[in-house]
C-alpha positions in Angstrom: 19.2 45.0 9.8 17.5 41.9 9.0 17.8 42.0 5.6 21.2 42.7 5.5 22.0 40.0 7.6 20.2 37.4 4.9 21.9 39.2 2.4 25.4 38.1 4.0 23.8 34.3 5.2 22.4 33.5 1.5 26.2 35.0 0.1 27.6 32.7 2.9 25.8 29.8 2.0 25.6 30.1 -2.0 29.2 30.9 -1.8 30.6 27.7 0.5 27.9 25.4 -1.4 29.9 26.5 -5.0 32.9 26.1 -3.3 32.1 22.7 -1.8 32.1 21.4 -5.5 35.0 23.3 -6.7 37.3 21.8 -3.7 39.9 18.9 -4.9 40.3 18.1 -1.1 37.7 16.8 -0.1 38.7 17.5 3.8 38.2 21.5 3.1 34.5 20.4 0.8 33.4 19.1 4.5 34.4 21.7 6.0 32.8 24.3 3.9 29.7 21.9 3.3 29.3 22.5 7.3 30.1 26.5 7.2 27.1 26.4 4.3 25.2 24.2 6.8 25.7 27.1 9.7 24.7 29.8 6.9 21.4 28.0 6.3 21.0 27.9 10.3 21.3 31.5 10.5 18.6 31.8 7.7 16.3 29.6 9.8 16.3 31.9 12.6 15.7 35.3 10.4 12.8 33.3 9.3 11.6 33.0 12.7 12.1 29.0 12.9 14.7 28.4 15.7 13.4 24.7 16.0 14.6 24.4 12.4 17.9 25.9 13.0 19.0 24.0 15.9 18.0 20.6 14.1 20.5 21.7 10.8 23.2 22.3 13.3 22.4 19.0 15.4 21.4 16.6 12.4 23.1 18.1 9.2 26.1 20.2 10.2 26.4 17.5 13.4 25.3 13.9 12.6 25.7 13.7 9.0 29.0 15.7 8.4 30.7 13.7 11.5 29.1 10.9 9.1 30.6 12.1 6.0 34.4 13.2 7.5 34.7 9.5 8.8 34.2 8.3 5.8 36.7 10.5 3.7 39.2 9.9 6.5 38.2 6.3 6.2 38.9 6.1 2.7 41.8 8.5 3.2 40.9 10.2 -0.2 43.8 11.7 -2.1 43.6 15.3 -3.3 41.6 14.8 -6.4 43.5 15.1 -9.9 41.7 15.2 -13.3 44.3 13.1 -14.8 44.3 9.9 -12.2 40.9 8.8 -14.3 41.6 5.7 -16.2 39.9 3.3 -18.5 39.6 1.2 -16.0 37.8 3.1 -13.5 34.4 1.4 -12.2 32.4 4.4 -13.1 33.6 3.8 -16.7 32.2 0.1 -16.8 28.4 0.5 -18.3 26.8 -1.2 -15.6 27.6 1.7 -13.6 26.0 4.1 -15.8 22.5 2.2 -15.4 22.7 1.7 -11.8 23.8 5.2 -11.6 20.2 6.2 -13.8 18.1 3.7 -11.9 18.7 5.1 -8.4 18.2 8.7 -9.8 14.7 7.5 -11.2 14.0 6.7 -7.8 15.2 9.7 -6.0 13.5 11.4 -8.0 10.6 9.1 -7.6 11.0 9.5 -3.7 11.0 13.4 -4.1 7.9 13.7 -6.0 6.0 11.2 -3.6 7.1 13.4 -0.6 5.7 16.6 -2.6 2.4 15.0 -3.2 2.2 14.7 1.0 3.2 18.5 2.4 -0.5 19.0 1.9 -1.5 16.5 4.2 1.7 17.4 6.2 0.7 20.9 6.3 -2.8 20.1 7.7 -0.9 17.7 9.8 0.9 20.8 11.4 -2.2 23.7 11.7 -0.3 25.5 8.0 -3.7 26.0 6.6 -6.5 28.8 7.1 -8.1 26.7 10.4 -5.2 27.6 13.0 -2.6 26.1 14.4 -3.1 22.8 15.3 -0.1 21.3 16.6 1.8 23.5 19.5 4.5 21.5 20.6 7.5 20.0 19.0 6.6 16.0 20.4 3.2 16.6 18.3 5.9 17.5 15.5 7.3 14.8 16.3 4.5 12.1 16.6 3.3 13.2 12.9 6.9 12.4 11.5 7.5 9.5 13.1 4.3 7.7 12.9 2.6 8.7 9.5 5.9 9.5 7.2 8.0 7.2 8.8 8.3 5.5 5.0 10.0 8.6 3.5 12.7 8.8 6.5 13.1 4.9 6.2 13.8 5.2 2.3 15.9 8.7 2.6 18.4 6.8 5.2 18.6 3.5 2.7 19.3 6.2 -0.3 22.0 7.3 2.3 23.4 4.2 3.2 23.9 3.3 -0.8 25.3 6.3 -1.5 28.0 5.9 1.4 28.8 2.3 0.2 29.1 3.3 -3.7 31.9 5.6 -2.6 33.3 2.9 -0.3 33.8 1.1 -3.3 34.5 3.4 -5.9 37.5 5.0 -3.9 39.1 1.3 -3.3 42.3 1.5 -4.2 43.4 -0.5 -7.5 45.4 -2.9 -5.1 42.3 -3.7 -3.2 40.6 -4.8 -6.4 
């Protein structure tokens, strides 16, 4: 039974996350964005990781997505057309093109730093051949929060760029 069910959550969520980038409205992309978030829940707990689970439906699908819909209702995006790109468009202009290659240099950057540390998070968390070290979710917690509190810090001012960049590339051309 369980591997039917991961069967239909991986469809689920492989499915909505294709979807997500094939929308032109971007109110339904949210929408499905959270349904992929709920399918990825569901693969949490037939991996035997409810604590997992219930933070991607309270941060991700909760938190971030309420995040993310007040800012496409903020913006009050138009359904997306192929043909509304223009020469003048600020993604066009070649500064944005080495902005746009900068901050993936450090994302990527940021990602390969955070690799190089699961080992020291996994002896952090009792993931190794001596045991389980930590029983609790506050020890969890502690560990985040005290010794990688750098990588949360930088992943929520990646976040915060990101949401102004599309403040300002969906201004309107009256705005300008």
């Amino acid at each position: 039974m369980s591997d039917v069910l991961f069967y239909v959550f991986g469809a689920v969520a492989v499915l909505t996350s294709a979807l997500v980038i094939g929308q032109g409205n971007p109110m339904y992309s949210v929408l499905l964005l959270v349904a992929s978030f709920g399918a990825i829940s569901g693969l949490y707990v037939l991996l035997d990781a409810p604590f997992l689970a219930v933070i991607q439906i309270i941060v991700y699908a909760g938190a971030i997505m309420v995040l993310f819909l007040y800012v496409v209702m903020l913006l009050n995006a138009p359904q997306e057309d192929a043909g509304e790109w223009d020469r003048l468009h600020p993604l066009r202009e070649p500064g944005a093109a080495r902005l746009g290659a900068v901050l993936a240099t450090l994302l990527v950057v940021q990602l390969a730093w955070a690799l190089s540390k699961t080992s020291g998070i996994r002896r952090a968390i009792g993931d190794d051949d001596s045991g389980p070290l930590v029983s609790s979710v506050a020890e969890i917690g502690r560990v985040m929060f005290t010794d990688y509190t750098f990588a949360f810090e930088a992943t929520s001012l990646l976040i915060l760029v990101a949401m102004v960049g599309a403040i300002l590339l969906a201004r309107r051309e009256g705005e300008r």
